[in-house]
Backbone as a chain_set.jsonl record, in Angstrom:
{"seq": "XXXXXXXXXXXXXXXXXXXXXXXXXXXXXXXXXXXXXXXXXXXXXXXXXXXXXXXXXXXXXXXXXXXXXXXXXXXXXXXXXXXXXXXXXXXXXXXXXXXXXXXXXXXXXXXXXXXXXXXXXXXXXXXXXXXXXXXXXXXXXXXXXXXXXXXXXXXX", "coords": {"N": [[133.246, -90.113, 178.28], [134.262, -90.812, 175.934], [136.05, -92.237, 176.905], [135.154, -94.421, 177.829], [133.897, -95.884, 176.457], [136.286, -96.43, 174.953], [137.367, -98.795, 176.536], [135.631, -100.399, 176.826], [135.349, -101.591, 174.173], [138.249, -102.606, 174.022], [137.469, -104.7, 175.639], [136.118, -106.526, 174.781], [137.197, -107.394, 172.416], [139.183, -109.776, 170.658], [142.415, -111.672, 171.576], [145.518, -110.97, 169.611], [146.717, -113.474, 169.578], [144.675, -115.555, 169.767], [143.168, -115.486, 167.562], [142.313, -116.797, 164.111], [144.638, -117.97, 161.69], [144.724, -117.21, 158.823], [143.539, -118.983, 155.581], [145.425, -120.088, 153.526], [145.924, -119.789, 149.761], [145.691, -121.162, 147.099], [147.863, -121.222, 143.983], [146.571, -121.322, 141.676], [145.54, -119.621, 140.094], [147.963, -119.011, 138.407], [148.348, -120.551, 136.525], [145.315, -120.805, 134.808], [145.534, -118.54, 133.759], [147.806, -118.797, 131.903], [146.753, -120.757, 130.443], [144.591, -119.344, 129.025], [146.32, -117.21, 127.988], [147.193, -118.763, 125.898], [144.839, -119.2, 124.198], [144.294, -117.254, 123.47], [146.266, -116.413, 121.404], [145.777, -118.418, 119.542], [143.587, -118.166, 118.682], [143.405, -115.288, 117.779], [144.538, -114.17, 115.54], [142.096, -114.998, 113.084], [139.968, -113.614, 114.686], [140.728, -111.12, 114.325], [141.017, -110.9, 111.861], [138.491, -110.998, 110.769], [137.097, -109.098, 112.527], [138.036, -107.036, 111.375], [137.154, -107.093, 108.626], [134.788, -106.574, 109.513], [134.483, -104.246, 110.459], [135.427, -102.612, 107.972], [133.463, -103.375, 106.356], [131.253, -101.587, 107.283], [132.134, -99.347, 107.595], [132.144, -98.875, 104.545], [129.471, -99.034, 104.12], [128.789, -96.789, 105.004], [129.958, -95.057, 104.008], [128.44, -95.305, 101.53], [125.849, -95.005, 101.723], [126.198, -92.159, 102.485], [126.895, -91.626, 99.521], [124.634, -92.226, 98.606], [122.453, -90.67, 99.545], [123.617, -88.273, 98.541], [123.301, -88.179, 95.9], [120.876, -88.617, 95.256], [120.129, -85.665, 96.438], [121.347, -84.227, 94.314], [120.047, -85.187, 92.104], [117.87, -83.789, 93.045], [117.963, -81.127, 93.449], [118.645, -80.526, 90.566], [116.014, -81.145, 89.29], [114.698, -79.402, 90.48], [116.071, -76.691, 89.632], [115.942, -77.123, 86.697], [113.026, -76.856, 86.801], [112.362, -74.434, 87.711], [113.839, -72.72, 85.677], [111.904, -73.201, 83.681], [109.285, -71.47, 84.666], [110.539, -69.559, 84.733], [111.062, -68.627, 81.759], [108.092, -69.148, 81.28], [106.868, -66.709, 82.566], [108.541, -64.839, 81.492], [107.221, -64.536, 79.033], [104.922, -64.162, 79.623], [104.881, -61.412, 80.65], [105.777, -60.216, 78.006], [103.121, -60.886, 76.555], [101.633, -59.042, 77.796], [102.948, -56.843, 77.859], [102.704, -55.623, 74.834], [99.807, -55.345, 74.839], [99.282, -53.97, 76.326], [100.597, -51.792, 74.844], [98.732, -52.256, 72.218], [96.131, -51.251, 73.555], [97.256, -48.565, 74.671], [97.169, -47.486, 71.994], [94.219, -47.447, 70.991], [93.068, -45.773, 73.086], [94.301, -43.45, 72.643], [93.226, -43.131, 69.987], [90.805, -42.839, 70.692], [90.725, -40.455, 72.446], [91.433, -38.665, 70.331], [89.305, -38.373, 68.594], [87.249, -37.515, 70.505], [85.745, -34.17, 70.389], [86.987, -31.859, 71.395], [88.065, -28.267, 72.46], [91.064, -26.893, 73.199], [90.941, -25.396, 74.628], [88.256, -25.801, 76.277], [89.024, -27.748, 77.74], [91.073, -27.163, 79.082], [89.702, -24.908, 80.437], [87.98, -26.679, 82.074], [89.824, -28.014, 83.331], [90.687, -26.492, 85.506], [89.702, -25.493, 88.898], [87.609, -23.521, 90.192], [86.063, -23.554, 87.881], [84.807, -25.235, 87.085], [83.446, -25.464, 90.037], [81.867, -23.63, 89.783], [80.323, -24.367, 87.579], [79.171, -26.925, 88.956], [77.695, -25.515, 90.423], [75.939, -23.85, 88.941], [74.431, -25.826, 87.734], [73.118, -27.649, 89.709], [71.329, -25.594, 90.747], [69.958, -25.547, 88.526], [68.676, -27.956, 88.589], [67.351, -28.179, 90.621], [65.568, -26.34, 89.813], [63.918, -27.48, 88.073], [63.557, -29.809, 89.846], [61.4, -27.908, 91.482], [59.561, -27.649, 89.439], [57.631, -30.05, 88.764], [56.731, -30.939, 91.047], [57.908, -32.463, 92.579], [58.643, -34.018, 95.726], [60.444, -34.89, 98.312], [61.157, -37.537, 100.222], [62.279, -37.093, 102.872]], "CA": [[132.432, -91.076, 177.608], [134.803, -91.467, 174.785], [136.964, -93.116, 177.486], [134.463, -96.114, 178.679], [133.966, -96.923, 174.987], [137.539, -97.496, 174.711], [137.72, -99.572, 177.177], [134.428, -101.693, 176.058], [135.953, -102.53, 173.154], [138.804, -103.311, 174.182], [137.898, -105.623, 176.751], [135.549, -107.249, 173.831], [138.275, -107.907, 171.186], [140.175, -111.169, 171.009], [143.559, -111.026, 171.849], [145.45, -111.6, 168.23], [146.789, -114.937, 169.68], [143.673, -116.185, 169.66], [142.806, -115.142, 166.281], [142.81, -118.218, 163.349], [145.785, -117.359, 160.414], [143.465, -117.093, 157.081], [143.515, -119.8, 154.81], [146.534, -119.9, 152.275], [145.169, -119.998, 148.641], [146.396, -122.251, 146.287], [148.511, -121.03, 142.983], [145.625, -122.155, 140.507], [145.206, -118.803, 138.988], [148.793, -118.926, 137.335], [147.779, -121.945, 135.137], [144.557, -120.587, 133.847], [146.47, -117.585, 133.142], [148.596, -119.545, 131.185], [145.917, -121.46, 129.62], [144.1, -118.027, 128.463], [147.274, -116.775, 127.1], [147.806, -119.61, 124.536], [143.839, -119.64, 123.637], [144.291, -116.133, 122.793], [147.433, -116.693, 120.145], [145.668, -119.517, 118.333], [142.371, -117.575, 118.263], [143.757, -113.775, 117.526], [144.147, -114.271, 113.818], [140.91, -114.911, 113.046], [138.765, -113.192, 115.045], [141.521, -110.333, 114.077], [140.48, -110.577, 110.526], [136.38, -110.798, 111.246], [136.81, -107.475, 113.224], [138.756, -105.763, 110.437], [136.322, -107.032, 107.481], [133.063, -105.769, 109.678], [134.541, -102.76, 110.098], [135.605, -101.971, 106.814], [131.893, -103.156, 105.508], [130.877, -100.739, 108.002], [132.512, -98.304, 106.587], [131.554, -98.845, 103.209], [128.053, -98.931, 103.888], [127.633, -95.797, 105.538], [129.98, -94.339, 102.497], [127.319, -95.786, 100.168], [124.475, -94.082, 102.221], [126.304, -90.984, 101.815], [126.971, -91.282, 98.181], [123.11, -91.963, 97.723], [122.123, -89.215, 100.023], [124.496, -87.181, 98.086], [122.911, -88.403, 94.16], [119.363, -87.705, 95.849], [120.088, -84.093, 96.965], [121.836, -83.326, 93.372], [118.546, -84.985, 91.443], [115.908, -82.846, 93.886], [118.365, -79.748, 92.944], [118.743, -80.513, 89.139], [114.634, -80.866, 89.155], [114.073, -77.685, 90.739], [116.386, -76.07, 88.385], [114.696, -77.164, 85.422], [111.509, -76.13, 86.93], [112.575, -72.73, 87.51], [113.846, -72.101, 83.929], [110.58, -73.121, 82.948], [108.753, -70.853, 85.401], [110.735, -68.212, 84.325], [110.341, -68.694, 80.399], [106.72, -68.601, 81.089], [106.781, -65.377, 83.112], [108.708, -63.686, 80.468], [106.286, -64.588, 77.78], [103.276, -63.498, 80.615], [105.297, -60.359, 80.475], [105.955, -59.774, 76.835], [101.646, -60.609, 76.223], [101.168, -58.463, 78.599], [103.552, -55.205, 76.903], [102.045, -55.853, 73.678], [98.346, -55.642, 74.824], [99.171, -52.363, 76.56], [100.99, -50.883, 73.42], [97.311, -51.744, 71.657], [95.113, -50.271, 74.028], [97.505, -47.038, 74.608], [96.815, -46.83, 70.865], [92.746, -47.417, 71.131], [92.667, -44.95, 73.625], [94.794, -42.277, 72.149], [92.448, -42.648, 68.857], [89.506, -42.323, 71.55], [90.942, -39.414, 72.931], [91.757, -37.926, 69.641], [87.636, -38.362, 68.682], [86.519, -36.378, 71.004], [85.992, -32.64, 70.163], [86.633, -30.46, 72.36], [88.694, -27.735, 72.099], [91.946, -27.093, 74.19], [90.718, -23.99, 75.659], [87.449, -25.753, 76.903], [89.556, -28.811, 78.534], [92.097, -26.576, 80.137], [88.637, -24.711, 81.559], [87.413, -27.863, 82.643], [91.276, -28.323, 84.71], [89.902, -25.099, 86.615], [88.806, -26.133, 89.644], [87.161, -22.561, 90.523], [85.281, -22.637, 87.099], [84.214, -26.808, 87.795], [82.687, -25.559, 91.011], [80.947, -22.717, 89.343], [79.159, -25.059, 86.696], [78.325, -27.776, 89.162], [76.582, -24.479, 91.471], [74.594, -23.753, 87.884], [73.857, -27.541, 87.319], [72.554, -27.867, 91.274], [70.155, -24.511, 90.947], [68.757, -25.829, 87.138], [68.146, -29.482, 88.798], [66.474, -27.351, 91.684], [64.387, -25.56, 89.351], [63.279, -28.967, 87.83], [62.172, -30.206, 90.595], [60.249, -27.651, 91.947], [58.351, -27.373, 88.958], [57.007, -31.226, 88.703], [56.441, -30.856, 92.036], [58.666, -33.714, 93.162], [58.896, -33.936, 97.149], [61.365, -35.993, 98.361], [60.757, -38.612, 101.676], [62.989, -36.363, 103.542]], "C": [[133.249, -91.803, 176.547], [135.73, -92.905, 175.327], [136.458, -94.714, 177.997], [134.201, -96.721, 176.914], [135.084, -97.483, 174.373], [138.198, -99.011, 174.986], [136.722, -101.243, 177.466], [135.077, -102.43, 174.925], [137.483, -102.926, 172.791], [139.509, -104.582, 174.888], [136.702, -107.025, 175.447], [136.285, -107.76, 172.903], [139.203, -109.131, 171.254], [141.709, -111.016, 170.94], [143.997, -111.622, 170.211], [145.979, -112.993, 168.667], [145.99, -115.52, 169.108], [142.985, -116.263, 168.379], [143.497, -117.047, 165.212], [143.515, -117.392, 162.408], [144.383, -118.183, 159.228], [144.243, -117.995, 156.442], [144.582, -119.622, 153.875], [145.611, -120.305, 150.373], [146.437, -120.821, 147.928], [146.631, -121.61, 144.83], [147.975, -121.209, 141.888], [145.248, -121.109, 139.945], [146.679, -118.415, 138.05], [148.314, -120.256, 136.222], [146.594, -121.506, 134.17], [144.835, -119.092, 133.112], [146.853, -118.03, 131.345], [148.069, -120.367, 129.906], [145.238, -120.06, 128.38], [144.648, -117.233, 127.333], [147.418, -117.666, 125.667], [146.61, -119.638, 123.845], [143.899, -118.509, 122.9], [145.016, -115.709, 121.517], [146.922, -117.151, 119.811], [144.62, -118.569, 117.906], [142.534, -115.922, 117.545], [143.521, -113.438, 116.245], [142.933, -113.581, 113.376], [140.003, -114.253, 113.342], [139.529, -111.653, 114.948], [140.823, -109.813, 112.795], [139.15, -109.883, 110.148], [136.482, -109.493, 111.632], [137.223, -106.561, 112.183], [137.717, -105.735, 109.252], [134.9, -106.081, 108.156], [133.609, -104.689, 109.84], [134.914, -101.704, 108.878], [134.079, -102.103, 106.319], [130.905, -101.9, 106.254], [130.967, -99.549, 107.471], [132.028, -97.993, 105.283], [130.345, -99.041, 103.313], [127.638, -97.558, 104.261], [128.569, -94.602, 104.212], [128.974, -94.463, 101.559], [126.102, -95.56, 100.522], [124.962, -92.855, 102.109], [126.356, -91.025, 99.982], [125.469, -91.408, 97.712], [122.387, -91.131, 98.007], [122.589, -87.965, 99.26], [123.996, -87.067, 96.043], [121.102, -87.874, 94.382], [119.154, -86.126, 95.802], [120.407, -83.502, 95.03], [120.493, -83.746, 92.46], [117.617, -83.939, 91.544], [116.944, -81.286, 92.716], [118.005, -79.545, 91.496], [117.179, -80.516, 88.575], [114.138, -79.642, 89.065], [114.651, -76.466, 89.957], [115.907, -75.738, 87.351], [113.514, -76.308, 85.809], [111.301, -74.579, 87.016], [113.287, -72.39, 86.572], [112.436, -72.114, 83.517], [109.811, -71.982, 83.149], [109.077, -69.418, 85.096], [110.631, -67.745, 82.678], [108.633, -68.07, 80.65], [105.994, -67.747, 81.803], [107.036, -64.448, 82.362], [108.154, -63.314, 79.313], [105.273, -63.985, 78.406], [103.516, -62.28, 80.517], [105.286, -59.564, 79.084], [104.137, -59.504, 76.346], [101.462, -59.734, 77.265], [101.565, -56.355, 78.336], [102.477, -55.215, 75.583], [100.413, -55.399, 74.144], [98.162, -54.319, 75.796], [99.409, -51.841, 75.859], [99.106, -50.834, 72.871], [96.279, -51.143, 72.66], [95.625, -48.922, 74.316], [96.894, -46.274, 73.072], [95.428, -46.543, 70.557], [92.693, -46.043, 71.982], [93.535, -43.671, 73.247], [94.019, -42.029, 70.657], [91.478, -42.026, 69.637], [89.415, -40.925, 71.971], [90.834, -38.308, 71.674], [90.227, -37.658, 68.214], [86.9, -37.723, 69.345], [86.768, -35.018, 70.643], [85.534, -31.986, 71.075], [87.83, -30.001, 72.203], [89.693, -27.395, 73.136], [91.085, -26.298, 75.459], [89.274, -24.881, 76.77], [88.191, -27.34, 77.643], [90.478, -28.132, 79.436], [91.254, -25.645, 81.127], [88.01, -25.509, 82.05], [88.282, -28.386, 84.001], [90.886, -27.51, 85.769], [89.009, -25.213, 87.432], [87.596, -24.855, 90.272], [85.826, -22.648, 88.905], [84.091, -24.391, 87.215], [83.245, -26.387, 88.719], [81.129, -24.614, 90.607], [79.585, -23.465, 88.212], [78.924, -25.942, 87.753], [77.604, -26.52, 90.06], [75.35, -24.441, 90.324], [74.067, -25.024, 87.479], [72.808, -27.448, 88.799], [71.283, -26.962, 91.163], [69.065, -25.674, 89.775], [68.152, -27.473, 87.527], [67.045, -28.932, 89.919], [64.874, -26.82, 91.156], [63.6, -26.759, 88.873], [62.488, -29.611, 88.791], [61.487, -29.816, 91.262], [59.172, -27.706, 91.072], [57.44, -28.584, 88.312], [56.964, -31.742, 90.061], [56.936, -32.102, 93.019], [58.965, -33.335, 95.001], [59.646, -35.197, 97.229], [60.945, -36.45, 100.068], [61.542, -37.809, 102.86], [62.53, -35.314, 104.279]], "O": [[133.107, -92.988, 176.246], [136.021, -93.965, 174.772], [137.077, -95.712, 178.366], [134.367, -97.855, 176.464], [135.156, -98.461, 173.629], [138.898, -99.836, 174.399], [136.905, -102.371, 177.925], [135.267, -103.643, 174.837], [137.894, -103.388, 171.726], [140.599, -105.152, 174.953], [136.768, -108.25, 175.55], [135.868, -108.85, 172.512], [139.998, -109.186, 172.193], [142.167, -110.165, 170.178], [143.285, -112.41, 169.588], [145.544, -113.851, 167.898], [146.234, -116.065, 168.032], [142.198, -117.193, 168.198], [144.381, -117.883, 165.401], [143.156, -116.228, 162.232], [143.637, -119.149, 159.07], [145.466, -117.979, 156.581], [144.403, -118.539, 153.318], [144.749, -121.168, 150.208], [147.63, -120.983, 148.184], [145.553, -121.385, 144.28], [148.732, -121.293, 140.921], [144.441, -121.371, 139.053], [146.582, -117.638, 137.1], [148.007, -120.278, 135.03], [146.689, -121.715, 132.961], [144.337, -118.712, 132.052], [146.427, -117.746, 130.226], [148.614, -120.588, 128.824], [145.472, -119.987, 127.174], [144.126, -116.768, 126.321], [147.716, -117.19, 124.572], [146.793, -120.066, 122.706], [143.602, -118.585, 121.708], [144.574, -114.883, 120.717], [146.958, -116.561, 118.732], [144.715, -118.129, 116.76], [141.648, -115.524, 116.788], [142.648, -112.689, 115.809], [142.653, -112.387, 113.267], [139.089, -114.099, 112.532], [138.877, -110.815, 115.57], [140.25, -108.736, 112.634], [138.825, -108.844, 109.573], [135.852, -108.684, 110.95], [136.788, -105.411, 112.124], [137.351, -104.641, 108.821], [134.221, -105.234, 107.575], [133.054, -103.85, 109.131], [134.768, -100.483, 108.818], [133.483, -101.102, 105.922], [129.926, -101.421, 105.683], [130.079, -98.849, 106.985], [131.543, -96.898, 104.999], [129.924, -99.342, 102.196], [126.524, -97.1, 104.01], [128.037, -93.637, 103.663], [128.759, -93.533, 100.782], [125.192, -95.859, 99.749], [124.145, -92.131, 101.539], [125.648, -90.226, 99.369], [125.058, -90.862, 96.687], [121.621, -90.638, 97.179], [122.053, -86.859, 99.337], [124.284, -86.192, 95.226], [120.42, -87.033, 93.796], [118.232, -85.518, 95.258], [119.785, -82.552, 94.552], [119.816, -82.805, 92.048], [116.89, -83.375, 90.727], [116.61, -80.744, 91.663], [117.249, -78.643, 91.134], [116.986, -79.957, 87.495], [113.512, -79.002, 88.22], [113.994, -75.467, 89.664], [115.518, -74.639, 86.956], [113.136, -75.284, 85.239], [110.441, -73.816, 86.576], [113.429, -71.175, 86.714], [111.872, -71.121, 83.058], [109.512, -71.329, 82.15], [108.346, -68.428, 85.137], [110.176, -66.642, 82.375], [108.142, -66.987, 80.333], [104.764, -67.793, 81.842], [106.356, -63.428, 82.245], [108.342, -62.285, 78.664], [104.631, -63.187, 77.725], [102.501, -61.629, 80.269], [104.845, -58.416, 79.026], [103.74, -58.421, 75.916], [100.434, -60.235, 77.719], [100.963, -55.293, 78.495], [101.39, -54.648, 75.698], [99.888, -54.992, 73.107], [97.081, -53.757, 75.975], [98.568, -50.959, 75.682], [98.357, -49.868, 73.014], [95.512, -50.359, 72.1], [94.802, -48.007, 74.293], [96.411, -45.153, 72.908], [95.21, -45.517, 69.912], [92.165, -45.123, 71.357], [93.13, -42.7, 73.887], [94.12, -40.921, 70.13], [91.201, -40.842, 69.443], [88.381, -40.259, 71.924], [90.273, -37.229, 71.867], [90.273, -36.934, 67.219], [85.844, -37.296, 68.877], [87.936, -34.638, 70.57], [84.436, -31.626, 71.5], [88.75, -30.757, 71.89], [89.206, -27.602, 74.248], [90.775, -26.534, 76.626], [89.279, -24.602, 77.969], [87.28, -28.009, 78.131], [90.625, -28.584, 80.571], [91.637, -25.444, 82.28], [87.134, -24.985, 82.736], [87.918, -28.862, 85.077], [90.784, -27.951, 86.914], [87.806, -25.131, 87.183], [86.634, -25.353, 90.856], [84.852, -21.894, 88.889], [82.874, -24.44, 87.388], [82.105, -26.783, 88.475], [79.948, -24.768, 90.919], [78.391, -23.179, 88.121], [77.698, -25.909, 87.65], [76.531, -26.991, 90.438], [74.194, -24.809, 90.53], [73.074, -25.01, 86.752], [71.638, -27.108, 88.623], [70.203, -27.475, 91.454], [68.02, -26.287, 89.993], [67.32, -28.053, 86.83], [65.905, -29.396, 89.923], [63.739, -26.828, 91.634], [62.515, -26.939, 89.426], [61.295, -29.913, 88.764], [60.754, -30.578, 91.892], [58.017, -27.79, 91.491], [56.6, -28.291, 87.461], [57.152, -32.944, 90.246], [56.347, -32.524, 94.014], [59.535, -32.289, 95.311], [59.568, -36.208, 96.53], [60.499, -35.668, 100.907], [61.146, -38.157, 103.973], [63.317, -34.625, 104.929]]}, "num_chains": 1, "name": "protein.A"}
C-alpha cells in the first residue's frame, strides 16, 4: 500500500522544470535599516535622559513611601509606649491602694478578734472535731426536745 501511494504522488508532482523560479526581492530593507539607524542617534539622547529622570523619580517616590511608612510605624510605637507607662503607673498605684486597705482591715480584724472572749482552751476545744460533733449531737436532741413539746409537725 505504502508502494501505490508512492507512486500517486509521484505521478501527481510537477516535474521541477516546470516549476516558476520565485520572485527575486528587491534590496529595500537595507535603506530603511539605514534610515532607522540614524533616527535612533539623533533621538537616543533625549529619550535617554527621560528614561533615567522617571526612573530615578521612581525611585524616590517609593523611598519617600518607605520613609513615611517608616515615621508612621515609629509614631503608632512611641504612642503605645506612652500608653503603657501610663497603664502601668496606674496599676501600681491600684496596687499600692489596694496594700494599704488590707494593712487596715488586717488591723480591724485583729482588734475584732482580740474582743472576743473566749478562752484558749475553749477555742482549741472548738478545733476538736470529735468534741464539735458531740455538741452539734446535744444541740440536735435539745432542738428535738423543742419541738416535740410545741407540738410542731413538720409537712413531711
Amino acid at each position: 500500500m505504502a508502494e501505490a501511494k508512492k507512486a500517486v504522488t509521484k505521478a501527481t508532482r510537477k516535474p521541477a522544470t516546470k516549476r516558476k523560479p520565485a520572485a527575486k526581492r528587491k534590496p529595500v530593507a537595507a535603506k530603511k535599516s539605514a534610515a532607522k539607524v540614524t533616527n535612533a542617534k539623533t533621538t537616543t539622547p533625549a529619550f535617554v535622559g527621560s528614561a533615567q529622570e522617571t526612573g530615578r523619580n521612581i525611585f524616590l517616590a517609593s523611598l519617600g513611601f518607605y520613609g513615611k511608612a517608616y515615621d508612621q510605624a515609629q509614631e503608632q510605637f512611641g504612642s503605645l509606649q506612652k500608653e503603657l507607662k501610663a497603664r502601668r503607673k496606674k496599676a501600681d498605684k491600684a496596687y499600692m491602694e489596694l496594700v494599704s486597705r488590707g494593712v487596715k482591715l488586717e488591723k480591724v480584724a485583729k482588734v475584732a478578734i482580740d474582743d472576743i472572749d473566749l478562752p484558749k482552751l475553749e477555742l482549741e476545744r472548738l478545733a476538736d472535731r470529735k468534741a464539735l460533733q458531740a455538741q452539734l449531737k446535744k444541740a440536735k436532741a435539745r432542738f428535738e426536745e423543742l419541738k416535740d413539746s410545741v407540738l410542731f409537725k413538720s409537712a413531711a
